[in-house]
N, C-alpha and C positions, 0 to 999 in steps of 0.2 A: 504494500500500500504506500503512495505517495502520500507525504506531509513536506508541509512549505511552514518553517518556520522561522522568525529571527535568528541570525547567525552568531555562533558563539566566541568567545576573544581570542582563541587561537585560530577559527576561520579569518576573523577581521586583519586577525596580524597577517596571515599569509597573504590578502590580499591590499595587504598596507593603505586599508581602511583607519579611521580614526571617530568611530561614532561619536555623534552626538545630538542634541536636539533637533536637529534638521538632517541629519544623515542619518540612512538605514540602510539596511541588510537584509535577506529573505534568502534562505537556501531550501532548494528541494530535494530528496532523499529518499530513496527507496531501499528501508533498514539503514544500513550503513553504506550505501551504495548512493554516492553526492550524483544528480539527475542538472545541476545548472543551481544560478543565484540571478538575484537581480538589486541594484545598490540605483538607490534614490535620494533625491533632494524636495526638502521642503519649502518654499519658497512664499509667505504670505498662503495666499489659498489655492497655489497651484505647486502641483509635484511634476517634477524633471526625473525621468528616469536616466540614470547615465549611464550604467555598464550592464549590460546580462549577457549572459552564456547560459546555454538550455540543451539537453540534449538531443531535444526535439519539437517541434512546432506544438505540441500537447502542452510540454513543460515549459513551453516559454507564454502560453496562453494563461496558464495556471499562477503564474510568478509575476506577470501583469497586472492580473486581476484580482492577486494577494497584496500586490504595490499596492493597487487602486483602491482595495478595500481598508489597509490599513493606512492610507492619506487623509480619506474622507472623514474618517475617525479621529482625525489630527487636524481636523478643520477646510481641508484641500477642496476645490469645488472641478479646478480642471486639470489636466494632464498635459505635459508636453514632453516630445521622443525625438533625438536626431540619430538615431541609430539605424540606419538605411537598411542592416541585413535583417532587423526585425521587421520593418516596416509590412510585411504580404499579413503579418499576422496581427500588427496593430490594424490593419483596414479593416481585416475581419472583424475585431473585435468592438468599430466603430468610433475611431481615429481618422481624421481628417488632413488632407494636407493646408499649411499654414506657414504660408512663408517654404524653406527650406525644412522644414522638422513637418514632424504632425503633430494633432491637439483631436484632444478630445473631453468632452464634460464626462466628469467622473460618473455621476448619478445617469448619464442616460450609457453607458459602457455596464454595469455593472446591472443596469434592469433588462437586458439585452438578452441575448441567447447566444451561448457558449458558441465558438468559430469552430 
């Protein structure tokens, strides 16, 4: 079974991370078996994803959408991504382009139906 949860301080250090109240972490795992992360910023009420790696288009929908959910909860109302190789699966998941990056409002991404 997949769990995506907060990543822990030796995850953070390997990835010379430095949490704090506007950075996070989210790793996904299957047992002991790491599946991808995805490292976000919290900016006012919109969250910036900036780095993920996924193993696969499943696990990077699932790590999006644990971003999105734990932003909203932190006050976030939209998203923004300039991470190009995600991008086929941020459309799906109803991310916009905007500029160079894409954007999407959190609350209408998350009332949606899984890509």
């Amino acid at each position: 079974m997949v769990s995506i949860v907060p990543a822990d301080k030796d995850f953070l250090k390997r990835l010379k991370i430095v949490p704090d109240e506007l950075v996070y972490c989210l790793t996904a795992s299957d047992g002991k078996q790491s599946l991808g992360y995805v490292v976000f910023e919290l900016y006012g009420r919109q969250v910036v994803i900036i780095s993920l790696e996924a193993a696969d288009e499943a696990i990077t929908d699932g790590l999006i959408r644990a971003a999105l959910n734990l932003s909203r909860e932190k006050g976030a109302t939209s998203a923004v991504c300039g991470i190009k190789t995600i991008y086929p699966v941020l459309k799906k998941v109803g991310f916009n382009r905007n500029g160079s990056n894409l954007s999407a409002d959190i609350n209408k991404v998350l009332s949606g139906k899984c890509g």
